[in-house]
TIDREN-840935 format. One record per residue (C-alpha): residue in three letters; x, y, z. Coordinates in pm, whole numbers, plus 50000, padded with zeros to 5 digits. Layout:
 res    c1    c2    c3
 ala     X     Y     Z
...
This chain:
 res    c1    c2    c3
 unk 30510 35898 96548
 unk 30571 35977 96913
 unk 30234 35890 97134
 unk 30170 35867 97520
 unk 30022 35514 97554
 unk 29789 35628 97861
 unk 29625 35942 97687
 unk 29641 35907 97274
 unk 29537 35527 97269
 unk 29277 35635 96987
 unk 29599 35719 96781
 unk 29825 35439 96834
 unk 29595 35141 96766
 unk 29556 35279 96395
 unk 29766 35230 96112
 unk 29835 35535 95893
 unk 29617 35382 95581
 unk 29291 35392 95824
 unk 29397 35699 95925
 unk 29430 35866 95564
 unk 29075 35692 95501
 unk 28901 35799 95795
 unk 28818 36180 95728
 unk 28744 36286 95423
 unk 28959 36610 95509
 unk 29269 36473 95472
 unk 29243 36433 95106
 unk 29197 36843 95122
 unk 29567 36838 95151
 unk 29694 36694 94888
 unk 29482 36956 94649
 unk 29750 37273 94736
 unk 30032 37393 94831
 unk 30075 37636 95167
 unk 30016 37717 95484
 unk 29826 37518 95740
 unk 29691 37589 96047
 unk 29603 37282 96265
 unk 29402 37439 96556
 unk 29360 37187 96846
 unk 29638 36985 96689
 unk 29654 36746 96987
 unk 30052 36489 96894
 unk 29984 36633 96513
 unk 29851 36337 96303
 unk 29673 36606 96090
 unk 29968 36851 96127
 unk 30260 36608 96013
 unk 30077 36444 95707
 unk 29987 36815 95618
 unk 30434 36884 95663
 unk 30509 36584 95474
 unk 30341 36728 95157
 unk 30511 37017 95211
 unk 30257 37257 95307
 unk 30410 37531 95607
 unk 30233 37400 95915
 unk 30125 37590 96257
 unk 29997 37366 96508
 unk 29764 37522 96795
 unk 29725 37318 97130
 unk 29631 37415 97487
 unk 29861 37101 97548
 unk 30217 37134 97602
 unk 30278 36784 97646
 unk 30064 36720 97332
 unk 30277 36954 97123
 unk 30642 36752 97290
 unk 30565 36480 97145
 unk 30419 36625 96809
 unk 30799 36788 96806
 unk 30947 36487 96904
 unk 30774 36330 96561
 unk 30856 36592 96359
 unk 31215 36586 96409
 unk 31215 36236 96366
 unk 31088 36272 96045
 unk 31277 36575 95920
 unk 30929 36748 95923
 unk 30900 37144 96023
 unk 30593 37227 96197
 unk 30563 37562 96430
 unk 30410 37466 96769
 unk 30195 37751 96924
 unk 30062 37636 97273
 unk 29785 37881 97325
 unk 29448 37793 97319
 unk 29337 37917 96979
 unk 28998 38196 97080
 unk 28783 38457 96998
 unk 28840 38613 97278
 unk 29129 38672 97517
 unk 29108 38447 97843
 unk 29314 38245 98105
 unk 29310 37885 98135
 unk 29404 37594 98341
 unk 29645 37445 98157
 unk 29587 37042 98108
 unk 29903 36792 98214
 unk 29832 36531 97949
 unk 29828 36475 97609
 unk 29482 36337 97587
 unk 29297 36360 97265
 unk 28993 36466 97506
 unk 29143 36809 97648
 unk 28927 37104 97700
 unk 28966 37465 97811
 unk 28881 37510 98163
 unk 28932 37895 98230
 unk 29040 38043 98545
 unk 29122 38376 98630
 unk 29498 38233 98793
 unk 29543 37988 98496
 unk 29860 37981 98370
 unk 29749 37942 98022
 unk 29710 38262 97788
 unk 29471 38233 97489
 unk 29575 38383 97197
 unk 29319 38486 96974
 unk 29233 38440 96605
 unk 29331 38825 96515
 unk 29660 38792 96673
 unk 29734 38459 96528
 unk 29643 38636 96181
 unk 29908 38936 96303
 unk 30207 38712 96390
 unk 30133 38417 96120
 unk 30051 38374 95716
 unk 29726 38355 95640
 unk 29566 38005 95620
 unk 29552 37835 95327
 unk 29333 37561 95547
 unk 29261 37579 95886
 unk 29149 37296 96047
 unk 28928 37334 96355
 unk 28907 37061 96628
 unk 28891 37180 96961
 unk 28632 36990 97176
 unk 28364 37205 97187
 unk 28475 37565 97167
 unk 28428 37572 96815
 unk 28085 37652 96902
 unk 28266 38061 97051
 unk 28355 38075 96625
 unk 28071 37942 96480
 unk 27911 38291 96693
 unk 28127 38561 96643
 unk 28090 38771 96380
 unk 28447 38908 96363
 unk 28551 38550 96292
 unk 28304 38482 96035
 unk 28384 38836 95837
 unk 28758 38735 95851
 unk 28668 38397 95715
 unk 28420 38475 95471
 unk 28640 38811 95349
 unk 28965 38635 95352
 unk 28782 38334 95182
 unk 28945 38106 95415
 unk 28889 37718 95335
 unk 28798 37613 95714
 unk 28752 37226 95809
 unk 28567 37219 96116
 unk 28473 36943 96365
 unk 28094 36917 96409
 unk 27939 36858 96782
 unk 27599 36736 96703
 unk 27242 36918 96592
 unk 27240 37192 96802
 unk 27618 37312 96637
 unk 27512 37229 96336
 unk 27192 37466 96315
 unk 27438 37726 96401
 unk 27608 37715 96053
 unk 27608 38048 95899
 unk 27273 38011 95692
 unk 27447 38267 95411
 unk 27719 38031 95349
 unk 27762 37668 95185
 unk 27913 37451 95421
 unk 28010 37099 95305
 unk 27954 36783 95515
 unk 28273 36564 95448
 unk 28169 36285 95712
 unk 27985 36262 96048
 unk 28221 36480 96229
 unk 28332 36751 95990
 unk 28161 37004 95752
 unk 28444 37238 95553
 unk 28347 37611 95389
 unk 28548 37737 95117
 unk 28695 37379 94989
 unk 28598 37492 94647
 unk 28887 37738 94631
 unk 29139 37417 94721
 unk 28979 37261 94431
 unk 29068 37521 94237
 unk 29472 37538 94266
């Protein structure tokens, strides 16, 4: 696993054990077979145990750097994983695009950013469908939990979706119609039943 010692410091002092039993979600992978889409993927932890049991892996990150080095470990494993580095939106924006790989990296738009969002509708154009996507993207997974086009293509498309929680207020946001599961302090999933279910 490739890591930048200054920014992904939360990664490298774990061994891959604590890792595996640290989020509940992870066990969500070993339930199916297909595709994967690892949205705010950061140097791929999620995204290469997700390739190494074989499931077809897109990896979403407004970090270039981040994405390098989640190459660099994929090769070195004989992993595939596609790279997309986009922020992953509802809506199309420019960004600032961040220089490091830090596990903290959020969107800061600009109108003469340099970074293009591209947004979940055109991901769902140009990629197969999710089988899981997996949402962590410091904050802005509050823009999903909102719009209604992304909830009818969830709910429609009956999308397993592993989110990252940020507190009460995102939280009491859950769509009230549907039965989100809380997998640990950080993550509630809708859908998991149908990965059950394979």
């Amino acid at each position: 696993m490739y890591f930048d010692f200054r920014d992904n410091a939360v990664w490298w002092t774990r061994d891959a054990r604590t890792l595996e039993l640290a989020d509940e979600s992870w066990e969500l992978l070993t339930r199916f077979k297909g595709t994967v889409w690892d949205v705010g993927s950061n140097v791929g932890i999620f995204a290469l145990r997700a390739a190494s049991l074989g499931h077809n892996v897109i990896a979403f990150d407004i970090s270039k750097r981040a994405l390098q080095l989640l190459e660099l470990s994929a090769r070195a494993n004989g992993l595939t994983v596609a790279t997309v580095d986009r922020a992953f939106s509802t809506r199309s924006f420019r960004y600032d695009e961040p220089k490091t790989s830090d596990t903290e990296n959020a969107i800061c738009e600009s109108p003469t950013g340099r970074g293009q969002s591209i947004t979940f509708a055109e991901a769902a154009k140009k990629f197969p469908q999710p089988d899981l996507l997996k949402m962590d993207i410091e904050g802005a997974e509050m823009d999903f939990i909102k719009s209604p086009q992304f909830k009818e293509w969830v709910v429609q498309n009956r999308i397993p979706w592993i989110v990252e929680s940020h507190g009460p207020e995102f939280e009491a946001m859950l769509w009230k119609d549907c039965s989100f599961v809380k997998f640990d302090g950080n993550h509630f999933g809708l859908n998991v039943d149908r990965l059950r279910a394979k």
